[in-house]
C-alpha positions in Angstrom: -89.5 68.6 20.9 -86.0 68.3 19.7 -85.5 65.5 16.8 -83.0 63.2 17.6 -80.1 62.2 14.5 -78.9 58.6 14.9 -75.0 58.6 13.7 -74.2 54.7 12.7 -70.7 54.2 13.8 -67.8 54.7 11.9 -65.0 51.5 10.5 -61.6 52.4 10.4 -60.3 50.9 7.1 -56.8 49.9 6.6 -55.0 50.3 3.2 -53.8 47.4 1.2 -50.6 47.7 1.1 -50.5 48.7 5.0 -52.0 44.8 5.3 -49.3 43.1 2.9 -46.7 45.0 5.0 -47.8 44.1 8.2 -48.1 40.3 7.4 -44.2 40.3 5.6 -43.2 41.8 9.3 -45.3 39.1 11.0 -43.4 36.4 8.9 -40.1 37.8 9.3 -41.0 37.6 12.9 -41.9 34.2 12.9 -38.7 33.0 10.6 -36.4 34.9 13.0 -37.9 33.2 16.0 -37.8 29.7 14.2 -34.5 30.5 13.4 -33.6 31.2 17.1 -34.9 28.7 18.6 -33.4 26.0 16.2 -29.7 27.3 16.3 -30.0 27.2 20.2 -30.5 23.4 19.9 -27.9 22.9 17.0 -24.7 21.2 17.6 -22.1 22.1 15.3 -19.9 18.8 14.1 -16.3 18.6 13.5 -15.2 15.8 11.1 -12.2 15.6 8.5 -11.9 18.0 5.9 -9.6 17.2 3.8 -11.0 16.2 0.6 -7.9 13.4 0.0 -9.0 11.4 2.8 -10.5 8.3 2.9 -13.4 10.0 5.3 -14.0 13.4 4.3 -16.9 14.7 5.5 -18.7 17.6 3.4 -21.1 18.0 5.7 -18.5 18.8 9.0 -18.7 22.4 10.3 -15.2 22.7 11.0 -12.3 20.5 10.7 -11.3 17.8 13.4 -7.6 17.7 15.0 -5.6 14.8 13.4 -8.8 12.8 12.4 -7.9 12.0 8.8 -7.4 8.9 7.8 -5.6 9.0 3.9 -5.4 6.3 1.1 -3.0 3.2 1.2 -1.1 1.8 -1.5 -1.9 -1.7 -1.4 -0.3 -4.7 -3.4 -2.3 -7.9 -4.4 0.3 -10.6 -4.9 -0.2 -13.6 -7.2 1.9 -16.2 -7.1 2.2 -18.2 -10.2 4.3 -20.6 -12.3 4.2 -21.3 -15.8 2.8 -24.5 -17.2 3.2 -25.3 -20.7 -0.2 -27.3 -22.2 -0.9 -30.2 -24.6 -0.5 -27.7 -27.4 2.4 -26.1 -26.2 0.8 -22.7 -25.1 2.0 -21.8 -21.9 -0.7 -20.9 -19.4 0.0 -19.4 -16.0 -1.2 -21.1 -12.7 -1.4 -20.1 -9.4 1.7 -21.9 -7.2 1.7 -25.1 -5.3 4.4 -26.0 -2.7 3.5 -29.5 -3.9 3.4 -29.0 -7.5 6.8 -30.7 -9.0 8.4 -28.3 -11.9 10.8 -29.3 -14.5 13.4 -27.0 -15.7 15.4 -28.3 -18.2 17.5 -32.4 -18.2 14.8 -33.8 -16.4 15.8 -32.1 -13.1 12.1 -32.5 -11.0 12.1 -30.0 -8.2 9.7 -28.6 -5.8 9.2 -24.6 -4.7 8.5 -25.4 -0.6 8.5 -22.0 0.2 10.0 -18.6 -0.9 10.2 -15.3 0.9 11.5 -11.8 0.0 11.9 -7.9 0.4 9.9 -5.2 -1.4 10.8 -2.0 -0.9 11.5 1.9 -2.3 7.7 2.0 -4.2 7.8 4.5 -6.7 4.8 6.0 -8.8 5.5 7.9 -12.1 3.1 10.1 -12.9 2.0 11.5 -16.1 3.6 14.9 -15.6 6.7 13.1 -15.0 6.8 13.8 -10.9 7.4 11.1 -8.3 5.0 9.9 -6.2 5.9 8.1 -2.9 4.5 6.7 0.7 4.3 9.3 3.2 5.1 6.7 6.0 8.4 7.5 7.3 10.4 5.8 10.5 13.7 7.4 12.2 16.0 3.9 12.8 19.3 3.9 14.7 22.0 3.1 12.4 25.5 2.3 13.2 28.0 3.8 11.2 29.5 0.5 9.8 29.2 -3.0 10.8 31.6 -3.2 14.0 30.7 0.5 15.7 29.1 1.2 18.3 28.1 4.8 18.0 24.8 4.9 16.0 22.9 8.1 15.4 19.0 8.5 14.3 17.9 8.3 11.0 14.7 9.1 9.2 13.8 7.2 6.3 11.0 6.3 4.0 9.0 3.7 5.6 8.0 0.9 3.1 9.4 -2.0 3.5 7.3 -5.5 2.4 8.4 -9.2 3.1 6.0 -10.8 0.6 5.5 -14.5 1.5 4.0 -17.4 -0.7 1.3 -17.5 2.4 0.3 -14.6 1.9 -1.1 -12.3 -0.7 -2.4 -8.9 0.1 0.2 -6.4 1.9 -0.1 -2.3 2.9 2.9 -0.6 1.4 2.0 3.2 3.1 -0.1 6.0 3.3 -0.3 7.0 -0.6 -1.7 10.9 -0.7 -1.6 11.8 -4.7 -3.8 11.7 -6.9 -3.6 11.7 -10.5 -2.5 10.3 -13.7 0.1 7.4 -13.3 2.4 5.4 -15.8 5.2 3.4 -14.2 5.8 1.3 -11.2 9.2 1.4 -9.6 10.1 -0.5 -6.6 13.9 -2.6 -5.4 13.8 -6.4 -4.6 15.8 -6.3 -1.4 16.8 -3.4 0.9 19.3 -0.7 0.5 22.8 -2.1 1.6 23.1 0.7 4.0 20.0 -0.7 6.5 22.9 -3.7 7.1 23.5 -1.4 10.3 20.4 -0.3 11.7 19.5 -1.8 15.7 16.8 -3.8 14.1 16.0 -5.2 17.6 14.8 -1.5 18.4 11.7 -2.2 15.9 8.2 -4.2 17.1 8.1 -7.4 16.0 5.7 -6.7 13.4 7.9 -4.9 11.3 9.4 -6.0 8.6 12.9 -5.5 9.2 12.8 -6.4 12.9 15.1 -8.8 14.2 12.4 -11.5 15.1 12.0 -11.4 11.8 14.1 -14.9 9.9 15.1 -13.0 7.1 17.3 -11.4 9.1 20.8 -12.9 9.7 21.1 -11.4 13.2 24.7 -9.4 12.0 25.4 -6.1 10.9 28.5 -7.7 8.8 26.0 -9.6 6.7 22.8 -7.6 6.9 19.7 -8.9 5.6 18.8 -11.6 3.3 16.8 -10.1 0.4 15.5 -13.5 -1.2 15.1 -17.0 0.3 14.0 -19.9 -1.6 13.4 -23.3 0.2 13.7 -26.1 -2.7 13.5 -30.1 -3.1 16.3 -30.2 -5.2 15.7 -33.6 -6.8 12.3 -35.3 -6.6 13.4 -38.3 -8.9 15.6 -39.5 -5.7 12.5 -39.5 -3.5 13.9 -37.1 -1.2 12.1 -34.6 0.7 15.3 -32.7 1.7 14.6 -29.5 1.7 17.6 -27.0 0.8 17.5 -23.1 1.4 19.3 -20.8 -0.5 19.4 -17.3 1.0 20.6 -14.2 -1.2 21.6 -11.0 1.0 24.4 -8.3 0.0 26.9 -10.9 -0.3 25.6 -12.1 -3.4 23.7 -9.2 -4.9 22.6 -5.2 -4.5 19.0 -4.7 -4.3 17.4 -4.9 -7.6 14.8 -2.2 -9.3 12.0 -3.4 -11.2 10.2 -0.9 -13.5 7.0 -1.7 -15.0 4.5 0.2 -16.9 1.4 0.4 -15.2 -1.7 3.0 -16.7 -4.3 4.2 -14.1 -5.9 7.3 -12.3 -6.2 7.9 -8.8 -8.8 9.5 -7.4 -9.0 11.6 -3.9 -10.1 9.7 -1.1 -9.3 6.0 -2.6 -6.8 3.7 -2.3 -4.8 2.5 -4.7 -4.3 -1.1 -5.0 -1.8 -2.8 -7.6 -2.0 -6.2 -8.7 1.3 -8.0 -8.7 2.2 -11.0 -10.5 5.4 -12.8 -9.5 6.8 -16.0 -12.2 8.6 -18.7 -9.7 9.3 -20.9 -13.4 10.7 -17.4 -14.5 12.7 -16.6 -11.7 14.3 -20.1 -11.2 14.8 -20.6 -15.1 18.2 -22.2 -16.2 18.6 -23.7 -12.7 20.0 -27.7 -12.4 19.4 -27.7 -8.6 20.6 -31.6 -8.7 23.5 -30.6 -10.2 24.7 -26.9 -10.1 26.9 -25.1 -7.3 24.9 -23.0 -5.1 26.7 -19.8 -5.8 25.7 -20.6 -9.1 22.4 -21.1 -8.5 22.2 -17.4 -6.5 23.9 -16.1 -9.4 21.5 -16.8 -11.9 18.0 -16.1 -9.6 19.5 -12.8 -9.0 20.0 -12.5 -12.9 16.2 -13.6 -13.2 15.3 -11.2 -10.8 13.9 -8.3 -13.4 12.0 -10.4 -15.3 9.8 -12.4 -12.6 7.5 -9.7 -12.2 5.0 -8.0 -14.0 1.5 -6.3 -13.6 -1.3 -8.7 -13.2 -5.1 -8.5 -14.0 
């Protein structure tokens, strides 16, 4: 009788290392498939950017057509006169069409209303460069005041009728940044605008010719300050007297200011104005002097009525 030999099965063993290798394939496996199937759901965005707008997007996969929108420079306007106190310091005050003013032999007058043009911004920067609005508008300009024969013209676009109503105003799209130490800009418009089809403009604009600083002739142009005064409050009148000053009387006028700030990409820059009526009108008898005197001397003021608020 034959003895039988029980074999006990055999176990294949796997190696170590084979079982760390095998589990890195099975997670690459698994990344590349989670992987996969999230890009297939992904929807790239577009978005701005252009890190000097006002709405760059970082996070954007690729750039959007003509979706940038870049900073503004802005202008705050105060308007103020000059008071002096019990002590004799001067204090500055904000304006009030019924406030009466005193300038000098008891001549009582009231500022009703004043309008005028701001144009030709200008910021100096550190390095010395100039930096302007990028807004620009082609007009049709005649070539003098009686022709008929205009051709376009493409000029810088930043033209502000500053109002005592009013006192925030867009001057253009701003787009550099940096260091910055002056402020240039004209009081009025350059002489040469006198000619320009201003009824081809909207309404909105500044220089259209719905506008009532504009004379409505290309002989006399525009008017580049109007100031509506009671001459003479002692009388008890309420007459109310506009002087208007246009090219007639005066060239546009630069102001330069020093003004110290840094602009960063992306912002806008906003600039607080401060504009002196008691400076402006200074040495002014309105009961008493000629009116071409009285232009005469508030375009000699003219330089000195502003400066760069808080």
């Amino acid at each position: 009788m034959k003895e039988l030999i029980s074999i006990a099965p055999t176990h294949k063993v796997t190696p170590s290392h084979l079982v760390s290798k095998i589990n890195f394939l099975k997670l690459i496996t698994y990344h590349l498939s989670f992987i996969l199937i999230f890009s297939s759901c992904y929807t790239p965005t577009d978005g701005c950017l252009n890190i000097d707008a006002t709405n760059y997007n970082a996070s954007a996969d690729e750039a959007c057509d003509d979706c940038c929108n870049f900073p503004n420079l802005n202008l705050k306007i105060t308007h103020s006169i000059t008071t002096q106190g019990t002590f004799g310091q001067d204090s500055i005050v904000n304006h009030s069409a019924d406030s009466t003013f005193e300038n000098f032999a008891n001549n009582f007058f009231q500022i009703k209303g004043m309008e005028f043009y701001l144009s030709d911004f200008q910021l100096v920067m550190a390095d010395g460069s100039i930096a302007e609005v990028e807004d620009e508008m082609t007009f049709m300009i005649y070539e003098n005041a009686i022709s008929q024969t205009s051709k376009d013209t493409t000029i810088k676009d930043d033209f502000v009728l500053i109002k005592r109503s009013s006192f925030n105003y867009t001057v253009g799209e701003f787009r550099k940044p940096g260091t910055y130490i002056e402020l240039r800009f004209t009081v009025g418009i350059d002489e040469k605008l006198s000619s320009i089809d201003a009824d081809t403009l909207e309404s909105s604009h500044p220089l259209s010719s719905e506008n009532l600083m504009y004379f409505g002739t290309r002989d006399s142009g525009f008017v580049y300050q109007e100031f509506s005064i009671v001459k003479d409050t002692t009388t008890n009148s309420t007459e109310i007297k506009t002087y208007q000053i246009g090219k007639e009387t005066a060239n546009s006028i630069q102001i330069i200011l020093p003004l110290f700030g840094e602009l960063e990409p992306g912002f806008d820059v906003e600039i607080p104005l401060r504009v002196n009526y008691t400076t402006w009108l200074k040495g002014i008898n309105f009961a008493d002097d000629l009116d071409e005197t009285i232009k005469s001397i508030i375009v000699s003021n003219t330089p000195e009525a502003f400066e760069i608020g808080e």
